[in-house]
N, C-alpha and C positions, 0 to 999 in steps of 0.2 A: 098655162104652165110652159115655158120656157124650156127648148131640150137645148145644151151645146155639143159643140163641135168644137174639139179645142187640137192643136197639134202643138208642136216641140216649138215651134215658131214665135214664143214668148207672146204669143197673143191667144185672148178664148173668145169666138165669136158667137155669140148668140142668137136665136133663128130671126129676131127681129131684127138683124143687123145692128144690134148695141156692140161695143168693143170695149172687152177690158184687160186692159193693159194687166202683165204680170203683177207689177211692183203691189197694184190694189189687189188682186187676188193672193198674193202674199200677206201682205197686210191682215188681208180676211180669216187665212189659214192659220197667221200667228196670234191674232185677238182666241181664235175657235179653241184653240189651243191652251191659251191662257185661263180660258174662261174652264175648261175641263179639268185643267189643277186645281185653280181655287175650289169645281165642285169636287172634288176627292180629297183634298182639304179641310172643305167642311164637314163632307160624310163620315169624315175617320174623326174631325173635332166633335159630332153628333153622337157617333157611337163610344168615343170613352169618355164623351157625358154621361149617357145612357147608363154605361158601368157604373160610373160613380151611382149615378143614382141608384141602380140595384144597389149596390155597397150598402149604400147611406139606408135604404130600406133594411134591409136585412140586419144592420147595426139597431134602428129605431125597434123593430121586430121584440129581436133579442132582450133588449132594455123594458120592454113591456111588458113580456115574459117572466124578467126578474123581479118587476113590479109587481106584475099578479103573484106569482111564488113567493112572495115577501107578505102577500096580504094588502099592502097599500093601492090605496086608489083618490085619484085626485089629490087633495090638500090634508088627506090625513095625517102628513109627517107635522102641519104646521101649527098651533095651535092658533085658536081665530084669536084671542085678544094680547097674544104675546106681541111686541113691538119690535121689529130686527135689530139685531147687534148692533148696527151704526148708530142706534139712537141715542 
């Protein structure tokens, strides 16, 4: 592992004697950077999925509910050999 030594000097030197010039450690600071929006980005596009889907649960729930309180289960509202309207 690599320690640096970096001063004001627009240059960061590294203990093997590599040299990297500011403009590339810039470069590096603005990708890092970048890349830490898009993840907060996605975490906040994750969690009001996540919502929705509780939503969407809690909606299918309730509907089931009214199902069983109504009596109906499965295809009992449809009669088997009736044909649908469009026919």
């Amino acid at each position: 592992m690599h320690t640096t030594a970096c001063s004001k000097v627009k240059m960061c030197v590294l203990q093997k004697g590599d040299v990297m010039d500011e403009a590339r450690m810039i470069d590096i600071e603005i990708k890092l950077t970048r890349q830490e929006d898009l993840l907060d980005e996605l975490n906040k596009t994750v969690f009001r999925q996540q919502q929705r889907l509780d939503n969407l649960a809690e909606v299918i729930a309730g509907l089931a509910r009214r199902l069983a309180e109504a009596g109906i289960q499965g295809n009992e509202m449809l009669p088997l050999n009736e044909k649908p309207p469009h026919y």
